[in-house]
C-alpha angles and dihedrals in degrees: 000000000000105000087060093062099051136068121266093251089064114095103221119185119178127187122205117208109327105355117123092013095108095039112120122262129201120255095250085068095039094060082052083065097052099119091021124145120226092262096050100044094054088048090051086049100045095049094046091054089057092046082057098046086055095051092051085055091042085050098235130134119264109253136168113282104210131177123267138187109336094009088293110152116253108231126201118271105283101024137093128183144136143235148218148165136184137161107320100350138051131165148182132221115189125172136179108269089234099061092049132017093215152343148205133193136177133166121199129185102263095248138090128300113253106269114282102019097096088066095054096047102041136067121230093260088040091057091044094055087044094054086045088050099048087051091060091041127014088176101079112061094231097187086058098053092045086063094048098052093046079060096044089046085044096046094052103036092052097060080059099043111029077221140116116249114201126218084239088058103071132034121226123212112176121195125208089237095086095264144087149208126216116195099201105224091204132046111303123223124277111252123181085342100313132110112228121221092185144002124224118231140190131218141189143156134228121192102299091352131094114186131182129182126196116208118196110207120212093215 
């Protein structure tokens, strides 16, 4: 799924069920599982054994992937990328810093989201387009892919910024095109000299899977 929503430059590796969950990890991620639950440490495994398939494409050498400030994962010099892991599936996408500036990724199961989330996490324009979405067509869980792509926007927009984004700083609009557009609410990050006042996604599903992916162009 991944691999369809980034540039061709960005090295993107998925797992399906358990795949991935008995591969080794290095010490230094080890000592990160230390108090882990069952489920939490196969996820941990499973995404790390995809990190280190995409740096194998990238060419780079495998390295530990810890975790950062705010639990962010630290990449090799060089190299930016992004996570994520849900029920039955998890990826990595990593890419050359020079190639892309930054990138976000996020996988959700493709249902609704529990009752009541969706009004803590979107703004009132942002619920609107979402109703008007569902009427045209009830098949693609649209609460759930706003909050994907909130995470895909998040998760590319910290690595540039060292700072928190709220759901409330950037409005979503998804299209039913398989992209989407976030206007950020509060000044952007500054990229090849430019601030941005948005980023530009992409979305798509896959059985009970819905994933989104955020690029950050240099220029």
């Amino acid at each position: 799924m991944i691999e369809a929503l980034v540039p061709p430059t960005v090295a993107a590796v998925e797992a399906y069920g358990d795949e991935g969950v008995d591969a080794p990890l290095f010490p230094e991620e080890e000592a990160l599982l230390t108090r882990a639950v069952a489920k939490r440490r196969r996820e941990f495994t499973a995404v790390r054994s995809c990190a280190r398939r995409a740096m194998e494409k990238l060419g780079v050498p495998a390295v530990p992937v810890v975790s950062g400030e705010r639990g962010a994962p630290v990449w090799p010099e060089g190299v930016t990328g992004s996570m994520t892991h849900c029920e039955g599936y998890c990826a990595a996408a990593l890419v050359h810093v020079g190639d892309v500036a930054s990138l976000g990724i996020d996988a959700e199961p493709h249902a609704p989201l529990p009752e009541g989330v969706l009004s803590t996490i979107a703004l009132p324009q942002e619920a609107a387009r979402i109703a008007r979405l569902l009427a045209e067509r009830p098949d693609v869980h649209w609460d759930r892919l706003l909050f994907s792509a909130k995470e895909s926007v998040y998760k590319a927009w910290y690595p540039l910024t060292r700072k928190w984004l709220d759901f409330s700083e950037a409005d979503i609009a998804v299209q039913g095109d398989g992209t989407f557009h976030a206007e950020l609410l509060v000044p952007g990050p500054v990229v090849s000299g430019r601030r941005l006042d948005h980023f530009t996604g992409a979305w798509t599903t896959q059985g009970s899977l819905l994933a989104t992916a955020v690029t950050v162009p240099h220029g």
